[in-house]
TORKOL-4160 file (C-alpha; in steps of 0.2 Angstrom, whole numbers, padded with zeros to 4 digits, m for minus):
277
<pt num="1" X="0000" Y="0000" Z="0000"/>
<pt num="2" X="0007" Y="0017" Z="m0003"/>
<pt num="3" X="0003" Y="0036" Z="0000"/>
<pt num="4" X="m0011" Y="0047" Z="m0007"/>
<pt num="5" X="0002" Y="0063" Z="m0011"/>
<pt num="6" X="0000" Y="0079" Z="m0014"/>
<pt num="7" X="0010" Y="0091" Z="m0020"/>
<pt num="8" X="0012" Y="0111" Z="m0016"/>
<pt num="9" X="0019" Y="0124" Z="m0027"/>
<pt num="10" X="0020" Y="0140" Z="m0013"/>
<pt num="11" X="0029" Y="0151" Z="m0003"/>
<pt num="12" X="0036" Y="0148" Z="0013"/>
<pt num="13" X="0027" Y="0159" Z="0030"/>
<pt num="14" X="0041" Y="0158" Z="0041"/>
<pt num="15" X="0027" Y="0161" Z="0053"/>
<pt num="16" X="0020" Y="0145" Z="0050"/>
<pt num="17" X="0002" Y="0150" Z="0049"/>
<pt num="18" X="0000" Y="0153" Z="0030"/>
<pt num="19" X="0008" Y="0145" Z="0010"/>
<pt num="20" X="0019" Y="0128" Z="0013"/>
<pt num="21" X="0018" Y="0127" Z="0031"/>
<pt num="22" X="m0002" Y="0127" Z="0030"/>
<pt num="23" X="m0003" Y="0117" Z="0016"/>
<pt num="24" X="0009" Y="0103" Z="0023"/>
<pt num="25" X="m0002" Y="0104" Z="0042"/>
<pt num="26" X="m0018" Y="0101" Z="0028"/>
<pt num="27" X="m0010" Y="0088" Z="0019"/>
<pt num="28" X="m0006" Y="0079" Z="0037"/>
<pt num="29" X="m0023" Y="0081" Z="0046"/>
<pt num="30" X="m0031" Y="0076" Z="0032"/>
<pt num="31" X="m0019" Y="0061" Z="0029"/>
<pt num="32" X="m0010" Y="0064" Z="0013"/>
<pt num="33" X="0009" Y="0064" Z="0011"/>
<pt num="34" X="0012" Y="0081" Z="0006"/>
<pt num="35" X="0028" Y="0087" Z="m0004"/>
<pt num="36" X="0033" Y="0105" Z="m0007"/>
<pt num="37" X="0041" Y="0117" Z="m0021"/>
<pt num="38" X="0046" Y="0131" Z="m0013"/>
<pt num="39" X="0043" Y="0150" Z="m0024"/>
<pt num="40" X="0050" Y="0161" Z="m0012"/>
<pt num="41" X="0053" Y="0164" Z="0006"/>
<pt num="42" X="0046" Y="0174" Z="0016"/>
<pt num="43" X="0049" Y="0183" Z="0032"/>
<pt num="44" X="0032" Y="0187" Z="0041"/>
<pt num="45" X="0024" Y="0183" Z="0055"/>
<pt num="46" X="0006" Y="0188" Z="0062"/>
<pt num="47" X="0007" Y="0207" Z="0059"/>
<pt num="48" X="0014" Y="0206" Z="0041"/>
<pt num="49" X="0026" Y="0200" Z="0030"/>
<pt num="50" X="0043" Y="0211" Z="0032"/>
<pt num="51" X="0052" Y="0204" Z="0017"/>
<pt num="52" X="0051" Y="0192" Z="m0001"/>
<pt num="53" X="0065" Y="0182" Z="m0007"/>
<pt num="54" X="0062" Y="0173" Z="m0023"/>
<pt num="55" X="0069" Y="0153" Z="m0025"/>
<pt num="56" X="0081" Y="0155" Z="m0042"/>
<pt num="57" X="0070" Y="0148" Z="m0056"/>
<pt num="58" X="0082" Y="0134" Z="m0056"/>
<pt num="59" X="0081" Y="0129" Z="m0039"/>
<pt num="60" X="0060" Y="0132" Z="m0043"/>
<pt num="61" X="0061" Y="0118" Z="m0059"/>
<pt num="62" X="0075" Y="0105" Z="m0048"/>
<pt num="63" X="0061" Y="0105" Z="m0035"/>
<pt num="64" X="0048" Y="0100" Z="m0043"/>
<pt num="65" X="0058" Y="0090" Z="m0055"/>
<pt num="66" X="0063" Y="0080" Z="m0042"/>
<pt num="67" X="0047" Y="0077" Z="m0033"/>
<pt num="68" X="0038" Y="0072" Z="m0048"/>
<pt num="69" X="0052" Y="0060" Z="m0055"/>
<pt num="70" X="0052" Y="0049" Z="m0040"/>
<pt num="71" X="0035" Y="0051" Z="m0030"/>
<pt num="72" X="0023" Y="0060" Z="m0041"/>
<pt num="73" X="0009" Y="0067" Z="m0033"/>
<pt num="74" X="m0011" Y="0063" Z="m0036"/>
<pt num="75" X="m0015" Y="0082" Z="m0036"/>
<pt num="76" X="m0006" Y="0098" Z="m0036"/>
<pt num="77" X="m0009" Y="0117" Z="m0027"/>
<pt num="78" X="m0002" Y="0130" Z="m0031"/>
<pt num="79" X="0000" Y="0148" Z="m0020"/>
<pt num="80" X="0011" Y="0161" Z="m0019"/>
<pt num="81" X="0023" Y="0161" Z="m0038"/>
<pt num="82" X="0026" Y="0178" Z="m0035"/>
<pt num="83" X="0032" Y="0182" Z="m0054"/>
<pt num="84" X="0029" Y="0179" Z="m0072"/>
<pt num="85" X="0047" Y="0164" Z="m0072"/>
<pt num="86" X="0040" Y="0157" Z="m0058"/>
<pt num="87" X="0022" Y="0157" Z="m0065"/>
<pt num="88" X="0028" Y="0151" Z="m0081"/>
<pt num="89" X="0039" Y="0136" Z="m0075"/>
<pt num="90" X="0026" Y="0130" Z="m0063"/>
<pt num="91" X="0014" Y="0131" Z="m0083"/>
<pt num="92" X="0028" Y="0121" Z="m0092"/>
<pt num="93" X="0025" Y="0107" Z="m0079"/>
<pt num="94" X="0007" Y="0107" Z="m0079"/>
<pt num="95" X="0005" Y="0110" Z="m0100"/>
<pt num="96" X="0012" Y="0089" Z="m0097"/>
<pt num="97" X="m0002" Y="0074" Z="m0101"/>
<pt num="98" X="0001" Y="0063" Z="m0086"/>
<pt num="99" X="0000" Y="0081" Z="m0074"/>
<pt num="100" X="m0012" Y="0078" Z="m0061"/>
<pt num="101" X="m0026" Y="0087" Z="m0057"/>
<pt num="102" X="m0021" Y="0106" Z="m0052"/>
<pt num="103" X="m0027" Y="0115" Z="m0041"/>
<pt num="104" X="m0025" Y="0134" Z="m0044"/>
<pt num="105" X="m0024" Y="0145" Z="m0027"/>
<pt num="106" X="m0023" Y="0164" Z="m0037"/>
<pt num="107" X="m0012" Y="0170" Z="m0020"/>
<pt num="108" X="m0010" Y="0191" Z="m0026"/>
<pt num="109" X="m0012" Y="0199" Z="m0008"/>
<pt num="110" X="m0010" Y="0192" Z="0010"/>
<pt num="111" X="m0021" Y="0194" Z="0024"/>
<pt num="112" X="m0012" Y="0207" Z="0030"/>
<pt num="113" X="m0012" Y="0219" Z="0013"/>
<pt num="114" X="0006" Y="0214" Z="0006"/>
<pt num="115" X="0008" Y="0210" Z="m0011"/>
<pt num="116" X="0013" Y="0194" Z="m0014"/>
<pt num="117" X="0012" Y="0191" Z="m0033"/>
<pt num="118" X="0018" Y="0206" Z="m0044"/>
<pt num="119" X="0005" Y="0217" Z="m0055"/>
<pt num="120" X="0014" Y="0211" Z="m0072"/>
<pt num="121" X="0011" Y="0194" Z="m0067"/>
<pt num="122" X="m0008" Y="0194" Z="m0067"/>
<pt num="123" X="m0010" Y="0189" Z="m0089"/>
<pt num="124" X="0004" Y="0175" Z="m0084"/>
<pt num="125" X="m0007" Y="0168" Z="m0071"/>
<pt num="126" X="m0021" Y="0169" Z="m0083"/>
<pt num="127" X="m0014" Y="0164" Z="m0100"/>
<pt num="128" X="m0001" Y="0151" Z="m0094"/>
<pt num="129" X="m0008" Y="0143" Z="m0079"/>
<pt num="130" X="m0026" Y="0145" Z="m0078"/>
<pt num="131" X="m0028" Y="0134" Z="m0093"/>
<pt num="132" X="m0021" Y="0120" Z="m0082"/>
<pt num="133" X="m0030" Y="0121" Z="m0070"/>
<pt num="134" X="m0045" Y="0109" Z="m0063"/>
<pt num="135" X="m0050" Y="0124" Z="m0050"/>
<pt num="136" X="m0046" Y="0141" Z="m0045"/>
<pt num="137" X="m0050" Y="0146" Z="m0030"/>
<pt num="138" X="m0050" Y="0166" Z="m0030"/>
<pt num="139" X="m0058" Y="0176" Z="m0015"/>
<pt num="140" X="m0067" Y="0192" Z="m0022"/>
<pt num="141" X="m0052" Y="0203" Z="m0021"/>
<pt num="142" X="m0044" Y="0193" Z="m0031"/>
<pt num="143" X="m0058" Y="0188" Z="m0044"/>
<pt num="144" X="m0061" Y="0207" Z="m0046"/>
<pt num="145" X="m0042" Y="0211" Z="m0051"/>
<pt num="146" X="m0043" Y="0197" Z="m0062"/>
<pt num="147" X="m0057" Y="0202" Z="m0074"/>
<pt num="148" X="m0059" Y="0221" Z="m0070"/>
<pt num="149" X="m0076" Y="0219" Z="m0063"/>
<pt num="150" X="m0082" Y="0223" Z="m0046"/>
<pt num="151" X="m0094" Y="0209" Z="m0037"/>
<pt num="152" X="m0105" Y="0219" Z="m0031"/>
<pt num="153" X="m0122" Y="0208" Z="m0033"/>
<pt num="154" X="m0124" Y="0189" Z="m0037"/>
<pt num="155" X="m0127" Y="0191" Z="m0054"/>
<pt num="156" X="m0111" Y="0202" Z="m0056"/>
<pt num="157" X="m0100" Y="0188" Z="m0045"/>
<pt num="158" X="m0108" Y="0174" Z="m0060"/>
<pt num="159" X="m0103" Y="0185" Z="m0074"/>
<pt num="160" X="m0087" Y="0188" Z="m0066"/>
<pt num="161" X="m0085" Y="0166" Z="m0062"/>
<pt num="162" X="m0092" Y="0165" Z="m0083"/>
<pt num="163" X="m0076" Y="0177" Z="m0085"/>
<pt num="164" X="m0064" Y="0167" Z="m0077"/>
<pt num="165" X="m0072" Y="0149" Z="m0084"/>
<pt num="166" X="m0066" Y="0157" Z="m0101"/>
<pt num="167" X="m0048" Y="0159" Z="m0096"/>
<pt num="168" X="m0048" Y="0140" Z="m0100"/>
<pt num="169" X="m0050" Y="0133" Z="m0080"/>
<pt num="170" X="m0062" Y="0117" Z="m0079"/>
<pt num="171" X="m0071" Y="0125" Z="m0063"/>
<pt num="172" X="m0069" Y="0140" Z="m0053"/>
<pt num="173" X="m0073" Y="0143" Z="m0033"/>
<pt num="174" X="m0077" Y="0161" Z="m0028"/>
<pt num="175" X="m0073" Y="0163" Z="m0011"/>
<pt num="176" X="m0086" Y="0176" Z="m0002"/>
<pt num="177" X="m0075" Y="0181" Z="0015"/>
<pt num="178" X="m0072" Y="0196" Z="0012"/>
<pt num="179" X="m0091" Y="0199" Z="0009"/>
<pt num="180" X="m0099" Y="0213" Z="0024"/>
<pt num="181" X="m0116" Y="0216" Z="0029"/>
<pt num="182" X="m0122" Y="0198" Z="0031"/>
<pt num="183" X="m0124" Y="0185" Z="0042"/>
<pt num="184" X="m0117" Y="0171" Z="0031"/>
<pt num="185" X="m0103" Y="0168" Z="0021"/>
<pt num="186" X="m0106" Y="0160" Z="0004"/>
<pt num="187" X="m0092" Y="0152" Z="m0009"/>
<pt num="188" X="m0098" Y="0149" Z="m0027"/>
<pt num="189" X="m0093" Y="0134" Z="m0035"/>
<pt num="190" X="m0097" Y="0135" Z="m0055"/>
<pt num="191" X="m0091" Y="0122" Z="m0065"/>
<pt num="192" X="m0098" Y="0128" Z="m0084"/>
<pt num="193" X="m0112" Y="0119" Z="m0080"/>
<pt num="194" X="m0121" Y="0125" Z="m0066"/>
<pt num="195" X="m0116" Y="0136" Z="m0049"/>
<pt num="196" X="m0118" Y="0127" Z="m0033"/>
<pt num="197" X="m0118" Y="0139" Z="m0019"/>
<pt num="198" X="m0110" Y="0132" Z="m0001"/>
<pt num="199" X="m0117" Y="0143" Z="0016"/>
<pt num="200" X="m0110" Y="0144" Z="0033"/>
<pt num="201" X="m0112" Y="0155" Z="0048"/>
<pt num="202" X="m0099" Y="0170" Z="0047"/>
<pt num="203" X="m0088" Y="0169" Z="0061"/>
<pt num="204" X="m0084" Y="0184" Z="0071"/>
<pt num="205" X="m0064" Y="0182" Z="0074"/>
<pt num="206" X="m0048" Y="0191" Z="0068"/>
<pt num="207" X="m0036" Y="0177" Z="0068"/>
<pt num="208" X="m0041" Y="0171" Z="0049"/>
<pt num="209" X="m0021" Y="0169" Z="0044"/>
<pt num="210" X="m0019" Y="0155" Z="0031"/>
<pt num="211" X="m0039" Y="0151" Z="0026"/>
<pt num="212" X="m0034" Y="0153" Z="0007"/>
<pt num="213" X="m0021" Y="0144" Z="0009"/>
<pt num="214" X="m0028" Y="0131" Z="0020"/>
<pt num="215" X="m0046" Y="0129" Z="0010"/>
<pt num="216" X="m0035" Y="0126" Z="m0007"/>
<pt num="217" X="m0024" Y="0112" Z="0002"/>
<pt num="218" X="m0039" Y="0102" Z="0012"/>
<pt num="219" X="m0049" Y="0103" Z="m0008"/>
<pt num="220" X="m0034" Y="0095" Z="m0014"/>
<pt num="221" X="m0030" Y="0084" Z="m0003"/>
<pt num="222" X="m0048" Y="0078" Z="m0005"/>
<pt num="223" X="m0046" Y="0075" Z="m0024"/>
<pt num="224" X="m0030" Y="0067" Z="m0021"/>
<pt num="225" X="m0040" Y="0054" Z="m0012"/>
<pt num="226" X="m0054" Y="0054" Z="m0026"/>
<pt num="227" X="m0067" Y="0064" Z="m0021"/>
<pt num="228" X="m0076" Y="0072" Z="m0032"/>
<pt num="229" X="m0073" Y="0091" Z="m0035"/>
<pt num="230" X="m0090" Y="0095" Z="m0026"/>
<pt num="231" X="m0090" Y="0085" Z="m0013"/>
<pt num="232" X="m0071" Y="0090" Z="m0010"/>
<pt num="233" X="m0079" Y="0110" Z="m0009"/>
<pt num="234" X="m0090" Y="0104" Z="0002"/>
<pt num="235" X="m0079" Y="0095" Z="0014"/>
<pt num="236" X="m0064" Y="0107" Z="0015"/>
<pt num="237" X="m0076" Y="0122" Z="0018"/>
<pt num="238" X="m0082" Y="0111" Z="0034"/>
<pt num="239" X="m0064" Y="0108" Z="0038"/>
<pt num="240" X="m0057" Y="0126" Z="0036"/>
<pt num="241" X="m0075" Y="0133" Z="0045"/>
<pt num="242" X="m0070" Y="0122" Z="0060"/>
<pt num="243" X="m0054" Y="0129" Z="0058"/>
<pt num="244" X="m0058" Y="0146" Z="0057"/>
<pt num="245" X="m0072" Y="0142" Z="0074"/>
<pt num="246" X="m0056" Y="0137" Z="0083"/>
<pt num="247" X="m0042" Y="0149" Z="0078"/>
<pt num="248" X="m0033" Y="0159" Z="0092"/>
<pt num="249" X="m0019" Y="0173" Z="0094"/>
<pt num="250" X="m0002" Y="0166" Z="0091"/>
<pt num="251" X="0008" Y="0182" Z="0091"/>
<pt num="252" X="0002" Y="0203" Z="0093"/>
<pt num="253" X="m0008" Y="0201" Z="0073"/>
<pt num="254" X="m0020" Y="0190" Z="0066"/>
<pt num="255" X="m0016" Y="0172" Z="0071"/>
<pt num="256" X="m0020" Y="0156" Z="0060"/>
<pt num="257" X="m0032" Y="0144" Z="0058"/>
<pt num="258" X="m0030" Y="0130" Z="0069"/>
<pt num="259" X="m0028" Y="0116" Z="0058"/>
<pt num="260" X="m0030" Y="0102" Z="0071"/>
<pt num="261" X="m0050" Y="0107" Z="0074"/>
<pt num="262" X="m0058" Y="0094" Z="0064"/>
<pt num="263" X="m0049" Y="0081" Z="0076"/>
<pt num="264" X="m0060" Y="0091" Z="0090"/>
<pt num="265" X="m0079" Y="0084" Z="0097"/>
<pt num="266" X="m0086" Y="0102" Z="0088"/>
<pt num="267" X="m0083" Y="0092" Z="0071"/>
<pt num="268" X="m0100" Y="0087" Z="0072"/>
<pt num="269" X="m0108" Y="0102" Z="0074"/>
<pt num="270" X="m0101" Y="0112" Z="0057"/>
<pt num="271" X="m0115" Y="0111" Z="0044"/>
<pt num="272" X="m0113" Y="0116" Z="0027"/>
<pt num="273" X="m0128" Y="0120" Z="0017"/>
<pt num="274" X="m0128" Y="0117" Z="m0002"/>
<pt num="275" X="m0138" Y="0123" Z="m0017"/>
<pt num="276" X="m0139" Y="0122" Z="m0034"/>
<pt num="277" X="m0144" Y="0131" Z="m0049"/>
């Protein structure tokens, strides 16, 4: 018997709560054999990220190279590529017939406001990558940037997910955190075919560090394993809402989510409602 692996394409958090550390803590809990490229390095911690220092593109290509060579991976995330070279390599990988399914994290800003992927590299991420991908999983920030359009209302959050369908990705998952002035948080899950909306409580915290990163790793993780892409939505929104019910203070900023949660007698209690249109 051997491993279900995955495999993430990111950058490092030296403050553990966000990119490869939060994808390997997902792959763990969720029990997957997680390997790791890393794009860049990063010193943060809960109040910010105070500097970016990019892996050579050589060093980017070895890692992945070597990872897939010898133990493959059943699915692939990507996160934080921080440029056009990285984005690209990362593309030339994925372009290949036996590339897993990828699932595409469009990581442009942290939680904390810093830029983490540069302006230019938006129509890379778009032309070269997104054609790749199985899923993207923007948040409305990013989706906006993305097409130019402002997701002000459902309809105008569809027609932006139509938008980024046509960028050539097989399924796209708007992620509605940064929503105000409601009660509920609501991703959107379009696969070409039909929108599938997934509700949850809105949880009053500040500690929200990593929930991209973490969302994208526990839906990959779960199609590693074989779930299918809705029912992987569905569980990892549970997981990463348990996650984020459970998140405390790790330094003076916004702490991350607690990754261990689901392992925690409040797993019952998370409850996902689901439509369909």
């Amino acid at each position: 018997m051997s491993y279900v692996k995955a495999l993430t394409i990111a950058g490092s958090d030296s403050g553990g709560g966000a990119g490869i550390q939060a994808d390997l803590k997902t792959f763990q809990e969720l029990d997957v054999y997680g390997t790791s490229a890393i794009t860049a390095l990063t010193a943060q911690n809960t109040l910010g990220v105070q500097g970016v220092y990019p892996a050579s593109p050589e060093a980017l290509k070895a890692q992945i190279s070597s990872v897939m060579s010898d133990i493959g991976a059943d699915a692939v995330k990507t996160g934080m590529l921080f440029d056009e070279e990285r984005i690209k390599i990362v593309a030339d990988f994925a372009s290949k017939e036996d590339f897993p399914p990828l699932i595409v994290d469009p990581v442009m800003i942290a939680t904390s406001g810093d830029q983490l992927l540069e302006e230019k590299a938006e129509k890379a991420l778009i032309k070269k990558l997104f054609p790749h991908a199985a899923l993207i999983t923007p948040n409305i920030p990013e989706a906006e940037a993305l097409t130019g359009k402002k997701a002000g209302t459902l309809q105008t959050r569809k027609e932006i997910m139509r938008d980024l369908i046509s960028f050539g990705a097989e399924a796209v998952l708007l992620k509605g955190g940064h929503e105000e002035g409601t009660d509920w948080i609501t991703d959107i899950l379009y696969d070409g075919a039909a929108f599938h909306y997934y509700h949850v409580p809105k949880l009053d915290t500040p500690h929200t560090h990593g929930t991209g990163c973490t969302y994208s790793a526990a839906i990959t993780a779960y199609m590693a394993k074989g779930k299918a892409l809705h029912d992987a939505v569905y569980s990892s929104k549970a997981f990463i809402h348990l996650a984020l019910s459970e998140a405390r203070s790790a330094g003076e900023g916004a702490g991350p989510v607690y990754h261990a949660a689901h392992r925690g007698e409040n797993r019952a209690s998370v409850h996902v409602e689901v439509e369909q249109e």
